[in-house]
C-alpha positions as CSV (number, residue, x, y, z in Angstrom):
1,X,-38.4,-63.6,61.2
2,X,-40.7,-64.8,64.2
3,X,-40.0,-65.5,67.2
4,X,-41.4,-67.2,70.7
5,X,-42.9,-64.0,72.3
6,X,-43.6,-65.5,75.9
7,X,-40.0,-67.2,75.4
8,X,-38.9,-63.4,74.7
9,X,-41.1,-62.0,77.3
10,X,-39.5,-64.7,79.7
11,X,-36.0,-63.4,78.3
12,X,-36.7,-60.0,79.3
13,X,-38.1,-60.4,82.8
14,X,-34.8,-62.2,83.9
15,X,-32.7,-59.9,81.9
16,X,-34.4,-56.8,84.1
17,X,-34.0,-59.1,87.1
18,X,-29.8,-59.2,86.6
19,X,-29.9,-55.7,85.6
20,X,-31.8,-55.0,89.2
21,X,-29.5,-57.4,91.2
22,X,-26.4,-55.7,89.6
23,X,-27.8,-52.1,90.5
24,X,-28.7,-53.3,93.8
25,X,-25.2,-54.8,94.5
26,X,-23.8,-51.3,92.9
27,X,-25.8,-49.6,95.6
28,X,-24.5,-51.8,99.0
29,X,-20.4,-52.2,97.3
30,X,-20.2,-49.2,95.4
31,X,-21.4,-46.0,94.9
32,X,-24.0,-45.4,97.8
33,X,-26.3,-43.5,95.4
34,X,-30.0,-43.4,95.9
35,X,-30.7,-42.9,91.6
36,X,-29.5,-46.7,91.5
37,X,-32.1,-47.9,94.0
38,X,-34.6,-45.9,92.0
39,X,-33.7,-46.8,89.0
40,X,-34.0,-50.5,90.2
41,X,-37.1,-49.9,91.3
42,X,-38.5,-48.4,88.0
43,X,-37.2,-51.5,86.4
44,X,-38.5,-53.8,88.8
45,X,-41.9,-52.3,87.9
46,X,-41.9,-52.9,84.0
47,X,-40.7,-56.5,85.1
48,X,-43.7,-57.1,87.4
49,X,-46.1,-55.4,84.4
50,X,-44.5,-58.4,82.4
51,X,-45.0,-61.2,84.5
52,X,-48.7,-59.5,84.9
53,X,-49.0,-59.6,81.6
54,X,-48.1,-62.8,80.8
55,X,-50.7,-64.1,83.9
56,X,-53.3,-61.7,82.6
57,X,-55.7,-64.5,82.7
58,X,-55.1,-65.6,86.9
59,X,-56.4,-62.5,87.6
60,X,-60.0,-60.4,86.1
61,X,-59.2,-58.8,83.4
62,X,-59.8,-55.1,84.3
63,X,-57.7,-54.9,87.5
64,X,-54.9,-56.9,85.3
65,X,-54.8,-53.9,82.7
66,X,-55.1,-50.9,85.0
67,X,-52.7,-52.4,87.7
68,X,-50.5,-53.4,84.7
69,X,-50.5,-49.8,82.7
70,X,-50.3,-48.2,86.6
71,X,-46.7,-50.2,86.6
72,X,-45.7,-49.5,83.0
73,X,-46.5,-45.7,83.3
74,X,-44.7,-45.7,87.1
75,X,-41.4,-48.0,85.6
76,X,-40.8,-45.6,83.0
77,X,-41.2,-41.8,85.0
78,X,-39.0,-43.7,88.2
79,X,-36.0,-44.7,85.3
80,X,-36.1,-41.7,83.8
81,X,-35.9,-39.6,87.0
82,X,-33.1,-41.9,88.4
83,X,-31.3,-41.6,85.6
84,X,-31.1,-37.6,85.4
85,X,-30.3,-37.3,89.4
86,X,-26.6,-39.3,89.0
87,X,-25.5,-36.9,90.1
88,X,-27.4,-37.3,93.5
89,X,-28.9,-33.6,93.2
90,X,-33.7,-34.0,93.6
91,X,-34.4,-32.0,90.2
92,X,-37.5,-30.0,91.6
93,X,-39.0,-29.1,87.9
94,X,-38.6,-32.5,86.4
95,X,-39.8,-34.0,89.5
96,X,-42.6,-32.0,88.7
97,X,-43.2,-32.7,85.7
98,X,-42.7,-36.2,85.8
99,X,-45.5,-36.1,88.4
100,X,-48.1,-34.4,86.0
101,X,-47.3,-36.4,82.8
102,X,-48.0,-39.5,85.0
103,X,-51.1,-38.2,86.3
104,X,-52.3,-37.5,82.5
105,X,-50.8,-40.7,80.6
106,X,-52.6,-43.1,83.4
107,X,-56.2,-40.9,83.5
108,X,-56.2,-40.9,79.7
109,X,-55.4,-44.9,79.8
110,X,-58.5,-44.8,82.0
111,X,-60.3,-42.9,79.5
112,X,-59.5,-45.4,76.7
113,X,-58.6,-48.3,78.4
114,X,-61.7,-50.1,76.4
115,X,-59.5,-48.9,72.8
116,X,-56.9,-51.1,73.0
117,X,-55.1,-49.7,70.2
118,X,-55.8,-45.9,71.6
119,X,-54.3,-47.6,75.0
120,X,-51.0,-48.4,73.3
121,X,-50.5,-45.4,71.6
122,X,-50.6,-43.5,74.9
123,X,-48.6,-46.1,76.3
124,X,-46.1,-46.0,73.9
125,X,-45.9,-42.1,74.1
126,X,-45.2,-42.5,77.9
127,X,-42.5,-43.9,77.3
128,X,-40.9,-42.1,74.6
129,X,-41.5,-38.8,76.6
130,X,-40.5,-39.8,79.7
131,X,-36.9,-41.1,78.5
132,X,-37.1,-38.1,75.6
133,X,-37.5,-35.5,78.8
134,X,-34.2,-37.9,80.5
135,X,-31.9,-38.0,77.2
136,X,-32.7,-33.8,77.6
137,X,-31.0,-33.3,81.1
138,X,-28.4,-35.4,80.4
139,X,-27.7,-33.7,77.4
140,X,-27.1,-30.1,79.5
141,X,-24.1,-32.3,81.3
142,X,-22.6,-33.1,78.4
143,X,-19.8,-30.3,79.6
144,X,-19.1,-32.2,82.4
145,X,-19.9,-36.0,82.1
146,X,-18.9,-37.6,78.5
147,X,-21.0,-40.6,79.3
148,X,-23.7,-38.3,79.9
149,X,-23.3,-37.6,76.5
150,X,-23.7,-41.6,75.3
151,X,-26.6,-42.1,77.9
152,X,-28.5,-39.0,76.3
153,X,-27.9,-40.4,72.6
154,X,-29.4,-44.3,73.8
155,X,-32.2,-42.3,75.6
156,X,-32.4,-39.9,72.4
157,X,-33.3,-43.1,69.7
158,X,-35.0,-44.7,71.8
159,X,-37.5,-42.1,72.6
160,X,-37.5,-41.7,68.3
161,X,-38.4,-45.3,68.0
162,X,-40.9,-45.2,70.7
163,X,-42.9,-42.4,69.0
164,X,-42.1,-44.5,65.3
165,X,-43.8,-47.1,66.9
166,X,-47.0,-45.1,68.5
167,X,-47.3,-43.8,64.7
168,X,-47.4,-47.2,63.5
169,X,-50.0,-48.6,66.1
170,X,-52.0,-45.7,65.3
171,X,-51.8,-46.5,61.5
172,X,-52.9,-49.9,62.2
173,X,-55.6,-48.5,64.3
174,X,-57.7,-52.0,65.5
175,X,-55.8,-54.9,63.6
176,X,-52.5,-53.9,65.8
177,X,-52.2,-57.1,68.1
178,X,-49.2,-57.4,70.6
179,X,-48.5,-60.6,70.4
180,X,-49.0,-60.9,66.7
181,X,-46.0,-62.3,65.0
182,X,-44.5,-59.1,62.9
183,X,-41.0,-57.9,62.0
184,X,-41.5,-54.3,63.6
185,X,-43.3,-56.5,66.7
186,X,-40.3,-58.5,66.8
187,X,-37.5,-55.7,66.5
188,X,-39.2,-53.7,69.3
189,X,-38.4,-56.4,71.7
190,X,-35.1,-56.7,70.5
191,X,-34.4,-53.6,70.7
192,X,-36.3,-52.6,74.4
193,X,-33.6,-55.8,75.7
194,X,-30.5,-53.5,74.0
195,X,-31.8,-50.8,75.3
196,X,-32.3,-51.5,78.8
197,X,-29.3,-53.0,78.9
198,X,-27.2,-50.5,77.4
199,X,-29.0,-47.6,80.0
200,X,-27.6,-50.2,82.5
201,X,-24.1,-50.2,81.4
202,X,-24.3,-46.6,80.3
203,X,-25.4,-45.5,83.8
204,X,-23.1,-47.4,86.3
205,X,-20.1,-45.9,83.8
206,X,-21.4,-42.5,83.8
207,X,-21.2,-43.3,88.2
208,X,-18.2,-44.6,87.9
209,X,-16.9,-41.2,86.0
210,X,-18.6,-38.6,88.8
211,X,-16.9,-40.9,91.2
212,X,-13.3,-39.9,89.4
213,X,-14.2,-36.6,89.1
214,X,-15.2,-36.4,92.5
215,X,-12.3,-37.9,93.7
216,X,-9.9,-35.8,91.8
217,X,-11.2,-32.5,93.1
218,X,-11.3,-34.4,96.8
219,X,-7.6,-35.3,96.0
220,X,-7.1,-30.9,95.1
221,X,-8.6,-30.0,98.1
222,X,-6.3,-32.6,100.1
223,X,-3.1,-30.7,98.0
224,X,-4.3,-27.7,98.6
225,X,-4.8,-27.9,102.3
226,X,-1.7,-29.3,102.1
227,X,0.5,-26.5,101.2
228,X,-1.8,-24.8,103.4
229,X,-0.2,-27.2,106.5
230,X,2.9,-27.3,105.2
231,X,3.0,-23.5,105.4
232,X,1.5,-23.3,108.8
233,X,4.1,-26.2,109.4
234,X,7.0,-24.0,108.6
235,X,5.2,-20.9,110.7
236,X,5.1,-23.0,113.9
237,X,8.8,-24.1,113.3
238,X,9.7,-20.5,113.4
239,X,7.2,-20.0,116.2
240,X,9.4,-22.4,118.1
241,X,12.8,-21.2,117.6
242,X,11.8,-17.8,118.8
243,X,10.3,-19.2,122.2
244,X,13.5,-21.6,122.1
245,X,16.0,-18.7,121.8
246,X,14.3,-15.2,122.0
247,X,12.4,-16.3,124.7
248,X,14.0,-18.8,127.1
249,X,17.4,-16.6,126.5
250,X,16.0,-13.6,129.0
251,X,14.4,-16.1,131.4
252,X,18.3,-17.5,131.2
253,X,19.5,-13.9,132.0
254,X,16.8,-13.1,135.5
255,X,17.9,-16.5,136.7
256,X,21.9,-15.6,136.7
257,X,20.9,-11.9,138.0
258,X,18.4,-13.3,140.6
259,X,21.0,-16.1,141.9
260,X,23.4,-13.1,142.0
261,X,21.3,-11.3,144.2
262,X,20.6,-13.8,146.2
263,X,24.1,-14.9,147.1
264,X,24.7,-10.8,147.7
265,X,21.8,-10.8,150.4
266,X,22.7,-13.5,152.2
267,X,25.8,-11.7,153.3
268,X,23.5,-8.7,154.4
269,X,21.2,-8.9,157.4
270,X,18.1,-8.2,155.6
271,X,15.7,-11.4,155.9
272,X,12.6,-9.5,154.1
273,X,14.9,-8.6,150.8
274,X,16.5,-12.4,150.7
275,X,12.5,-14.2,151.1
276,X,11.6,-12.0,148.1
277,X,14.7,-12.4,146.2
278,X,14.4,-16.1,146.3
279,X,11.0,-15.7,145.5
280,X,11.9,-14.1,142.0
281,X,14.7,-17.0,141.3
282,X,12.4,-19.6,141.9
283,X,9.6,-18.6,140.3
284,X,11.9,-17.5,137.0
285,X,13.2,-20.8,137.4
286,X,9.4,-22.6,137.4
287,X,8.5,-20.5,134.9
288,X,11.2,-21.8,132.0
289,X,10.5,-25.2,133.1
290,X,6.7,-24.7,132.1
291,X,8.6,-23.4,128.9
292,X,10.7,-26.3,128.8
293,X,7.9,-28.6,128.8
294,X,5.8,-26.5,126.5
295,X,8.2,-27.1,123.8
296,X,9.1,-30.6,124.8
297,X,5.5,-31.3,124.6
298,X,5.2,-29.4,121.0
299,X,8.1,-31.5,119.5
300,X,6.7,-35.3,120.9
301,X,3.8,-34.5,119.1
302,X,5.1,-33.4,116.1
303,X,8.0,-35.8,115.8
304,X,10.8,-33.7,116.3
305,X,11.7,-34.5,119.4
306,X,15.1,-36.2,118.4
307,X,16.6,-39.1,120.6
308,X,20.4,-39.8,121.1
309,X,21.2,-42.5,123.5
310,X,24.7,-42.3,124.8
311,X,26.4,-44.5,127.9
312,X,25.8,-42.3,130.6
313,X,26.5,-42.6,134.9
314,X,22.7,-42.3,136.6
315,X,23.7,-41.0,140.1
316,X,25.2,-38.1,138.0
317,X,22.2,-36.9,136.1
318,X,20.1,-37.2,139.5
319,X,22.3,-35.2,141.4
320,X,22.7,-32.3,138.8
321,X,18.7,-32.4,138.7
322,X,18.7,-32.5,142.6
323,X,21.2,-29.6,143.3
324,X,19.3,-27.6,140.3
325,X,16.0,-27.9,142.6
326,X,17.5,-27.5,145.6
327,X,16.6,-23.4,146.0
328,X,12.9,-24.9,145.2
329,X,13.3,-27.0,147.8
330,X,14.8,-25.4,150.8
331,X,11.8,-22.7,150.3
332,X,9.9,-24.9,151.6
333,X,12.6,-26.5,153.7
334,X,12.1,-29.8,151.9
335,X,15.0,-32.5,152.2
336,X,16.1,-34.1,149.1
337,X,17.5,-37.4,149.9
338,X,19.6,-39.4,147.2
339,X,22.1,-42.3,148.6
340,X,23.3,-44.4,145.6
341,X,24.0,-47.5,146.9
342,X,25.6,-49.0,143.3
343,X,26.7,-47.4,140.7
344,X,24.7,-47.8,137.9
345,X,25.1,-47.1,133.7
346,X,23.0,-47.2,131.3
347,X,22.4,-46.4,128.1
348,X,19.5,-44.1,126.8
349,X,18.6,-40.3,126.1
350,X,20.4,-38.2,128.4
351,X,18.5,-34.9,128.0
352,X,15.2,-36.6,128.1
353,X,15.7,-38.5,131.4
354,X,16.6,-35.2,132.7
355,X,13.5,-34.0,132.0
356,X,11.4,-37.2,133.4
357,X,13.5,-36.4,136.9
358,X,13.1,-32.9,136.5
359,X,9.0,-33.0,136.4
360,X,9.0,-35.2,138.6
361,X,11.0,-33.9,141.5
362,X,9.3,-30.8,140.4
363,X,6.2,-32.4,141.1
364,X,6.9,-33.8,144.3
365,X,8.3,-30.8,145.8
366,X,5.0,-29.0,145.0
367,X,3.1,-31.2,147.0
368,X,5.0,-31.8,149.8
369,X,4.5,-30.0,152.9
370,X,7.0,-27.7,155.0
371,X,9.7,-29.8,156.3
372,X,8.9,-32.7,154.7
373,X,11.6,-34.8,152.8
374,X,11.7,-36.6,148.9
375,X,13.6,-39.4,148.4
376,X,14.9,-40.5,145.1
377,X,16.2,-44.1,145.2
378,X,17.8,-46.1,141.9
379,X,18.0,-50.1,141.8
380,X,18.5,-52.4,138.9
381,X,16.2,-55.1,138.2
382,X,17.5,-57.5,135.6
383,X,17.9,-55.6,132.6
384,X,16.4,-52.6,133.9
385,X,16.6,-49.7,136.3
386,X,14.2,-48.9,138.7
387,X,14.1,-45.3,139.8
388,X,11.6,-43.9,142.3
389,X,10.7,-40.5,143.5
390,X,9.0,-40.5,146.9
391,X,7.5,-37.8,149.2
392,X,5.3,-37.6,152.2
393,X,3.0,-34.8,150.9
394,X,-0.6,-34.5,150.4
395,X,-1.0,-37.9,148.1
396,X,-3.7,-38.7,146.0
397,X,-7.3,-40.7,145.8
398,X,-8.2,-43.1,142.8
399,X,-10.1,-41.1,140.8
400,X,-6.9,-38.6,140.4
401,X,-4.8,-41.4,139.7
402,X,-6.5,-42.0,136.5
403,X,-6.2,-38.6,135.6
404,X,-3.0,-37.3,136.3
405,X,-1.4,-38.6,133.3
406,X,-4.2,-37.5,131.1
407,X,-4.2,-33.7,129.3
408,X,-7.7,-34.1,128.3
409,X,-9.3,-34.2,131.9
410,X,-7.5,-30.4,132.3
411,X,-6.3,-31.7,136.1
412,X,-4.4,-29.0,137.4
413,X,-4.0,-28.4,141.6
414,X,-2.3,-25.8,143.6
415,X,1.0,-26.9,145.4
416,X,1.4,-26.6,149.4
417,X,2.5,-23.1,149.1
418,X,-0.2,-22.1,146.6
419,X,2.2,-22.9,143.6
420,X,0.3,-22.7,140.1
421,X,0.7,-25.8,138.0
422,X,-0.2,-26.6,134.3
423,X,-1.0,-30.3,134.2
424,X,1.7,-30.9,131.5
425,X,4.7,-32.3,133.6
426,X,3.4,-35.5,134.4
427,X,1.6,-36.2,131.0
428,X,4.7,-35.0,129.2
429,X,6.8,-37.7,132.2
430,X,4.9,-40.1,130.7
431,X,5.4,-39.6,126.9
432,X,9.2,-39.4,127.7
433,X,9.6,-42.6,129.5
434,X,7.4,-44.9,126.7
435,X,10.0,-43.1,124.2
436,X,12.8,-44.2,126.4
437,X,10.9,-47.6,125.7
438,X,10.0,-47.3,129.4
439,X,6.9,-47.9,132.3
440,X,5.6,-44.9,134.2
441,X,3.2,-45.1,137.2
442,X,2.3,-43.6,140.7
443,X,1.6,-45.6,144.1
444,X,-0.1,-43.1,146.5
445,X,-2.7,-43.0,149.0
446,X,-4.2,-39.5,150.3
447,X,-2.6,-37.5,153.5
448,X,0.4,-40.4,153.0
449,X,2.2,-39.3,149.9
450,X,3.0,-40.7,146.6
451,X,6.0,-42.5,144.9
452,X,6.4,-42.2,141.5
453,X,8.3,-45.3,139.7
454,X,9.4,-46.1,136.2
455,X,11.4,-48.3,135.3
456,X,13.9,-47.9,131.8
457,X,16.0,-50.9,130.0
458,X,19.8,-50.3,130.6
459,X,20.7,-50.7,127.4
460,X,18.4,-49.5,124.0
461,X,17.2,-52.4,122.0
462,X,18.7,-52.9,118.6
463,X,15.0,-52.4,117.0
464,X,14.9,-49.0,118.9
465,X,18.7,-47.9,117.4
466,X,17.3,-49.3,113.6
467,X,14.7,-46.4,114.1
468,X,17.2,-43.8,115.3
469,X,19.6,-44.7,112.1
């Protein structure tokens, strides 16, 4: 059997030039590891060697072998390392060694780089302990990776081979010619083509299985942590029924007792008891609407905020919100002015309008000053209702504009009469009112007041009731 050996030289070049176009493109799609770059590159080496070899006569003769042997020695330490760090972990004492036994293959090519025969002994050696030292640390996987296993056996023979074939260039001693026409000559090739292309194969499957493996104990963690929410899911359920009942149901009990006392001290003559007295009611009563919004807030953003649209009368709900902050309001001697002038139905989320006019009017009797006046006013504009909430209090510049409706810039300013506020009322105002498939937004100017406007559909869209089903 004899073959063409620059034809099979040619064959092998472009063979190692697919192999580092497909490890290049497994690289940039694929896996992201660094070992296929450097196994690239250790290939790209031994195909540059060939094409140097197969030009040896461009270029002087001397700087042709040592540049060519430099590539050779360098191809096959790079593979080997690359192949052993799959995994994506620097093996320090390979790394090592790998460093010395190329420092001591290419010195001794120097040595006997005149022996031609000597030369490709230690060449050959190289080789077969550079991919020998490989087929070991892929071995000590083998408990993990089975293609580790199959990429340690190829490396295995092959190193065997490579050291049959060092004996048998030694044997020959000076008649051993490269390109000499011979069966062993022409199996070598043969089988260096096989090879590299099965370590090719071998090594993007054994990616492919640490990518798996990865992403199945990924996909445990992910179950894991998500018992772990699910539990801590169920914990702040129960967290939330206890502020909803244990918690809002005393708050429920100093609000009767304080508008009790209240309506007992008017009938005395004792101003200084009846100030404080309201006092207590209306700060009870600001105090479980910060509760109110706390858990209003805690259920948009988990979802469980429910909605249940149902035909109600507008000039209704306003008036039950108005006369519920009226004792707010008449601390600070604040009018509250509401004069329907249609009657106007519509059908949305009762309880959550409620709570849209109930920040708001909240909102604007905080920063309005002593005797000043709000006035809420309701129109319909086409298919939708327009409902305002104005006040001639302190107002607003730009800058606070864009913030109000933001949790994240932490806006919170005291009231008039030094009231506290938390910031969540109007950022929980707007949530509600994009749920009631709603706009929300303010027209103010500072030291003139501000009119809050949004504007709801009267009737919910069929697309909206689909959801709700």
């Amino acid at each position: 059997m004899t073959l063409d050996y620059p034809s099979i030289l040619f064959f092998l070049a472009l063979n190692n030039l697919f192999i580092i176009a497909l490890f290049i493109y497994q690289y940039f799609y694929q896996h992201k590891q660094w070992c296929l770059l450097l196994v690239a590159l250790g290939i790209t080496f031994q195909m540059f060697a060939i094409v140097l070899y197969a030009n040896r006569e461009i270029l002087p003769p001397l700087f042709t072998l040592r540049i060519n042997n430099f590539l050779l020695i360098a191809s096959f330490a790079l593979t080997s390392f690359g192949l052993i760090s799959f995994d994506g972990k620097i093996r320090k004492t390979p790394m090592r060694i790998y460093l010395v036994l190329a420092f001591l293959f290419y010195s001794a090519i120097l040595v006997v780089e005149e022996n031609y025969t000597q030369l490709s002994v230690i060449r050959v050696i190289s080789c077969s302990f550079f991919f020998g030292i490989g087929a070991f640390y892929l071995f000590i996987n083998k408990n993990k990776y089975k293609f580790s296993i199959l990429l340690s056996g190829i490396l295995l023979i092959y190193s065997v081979f490579q050291l049959i074939r060092a004996f048998r260039i030694y044997q020959m001693g000076d008649s051993f010619v490269f390109l000499k026409n011979s069966t062993f000559n022409n199996w070598f090739l043969v089988v260096s083509v096989l090879v590299i292309s099965a370590i090719s194969i071998g090594f993007i499957m054994l990616l492919k299985e640490v990518d798996q493996k990865t992403i199945l104990k990924k996909n445990m963690i992910i179950e894991q942590d998500k018992r772990k929410l699910e539990a801590l899911n169920l914990t702040q359920n129960k967290l939330f029924s206890i502020i909803a009942h244990d918690l809002r149901s005393p708050f429920i009990n100093i609000l009767g007792l304080s508008d009790l006392l209240v309506g007992n001290i008017k009938d005395s003559d004792d101003p200084e008891s009846e100030k404080y007295t309201e006092l207590i009611n209306s700060t009870a009563k600001n105090t479980l609407s910060l509760l109110d919004n706390l858990l209003n807030w805690a259920k948009s953003q988990t979802g469980e905020l429910g909605f249940s649209p149902e035909k109600i009368r507008l000039s209704k709900v306003i008036l039950e919100i108005l006369e519920l902050k009226m004792s707010l309001a008449k601390a600070k001697n604040i009018s509250l002015n509401y004069s329907p002038t249609e009657e106007i139905e519509l059908h949305t989320d009762k309880n959550i309008l409620g709570t849209i006019l109930r920040n708001l009017i909240s909102n604007a009797i905080k920063f309005t000053n002593l005797d000043g006046h709000i006035e809420v006013v309701a129109k319909v504009n086409q298919n939708q209702v327009e409902i305002s909430i104005s006040d001639n209090g302190v107002g607003m510049d730009k800058e606070t504009i864009h913030k109000i409706f933001d949790l994240s810039a932490n806006l919170t300013s005291r009231g008039t009469a030094n009231e506290n506020g938390s910031g969540l009322g109007l950022v929980l105002c707007k949530e509600f009112v994009k749920k009631l498939d709603g706009h929300l937004w303010v027209e103010s100017e500072e030291g003139k007041g501000s009119n809050f406007k949004f504007m709801l559909p009267l009737t919910v869209s069929k697309q909206k009731m689909v959801k709700v089903a």
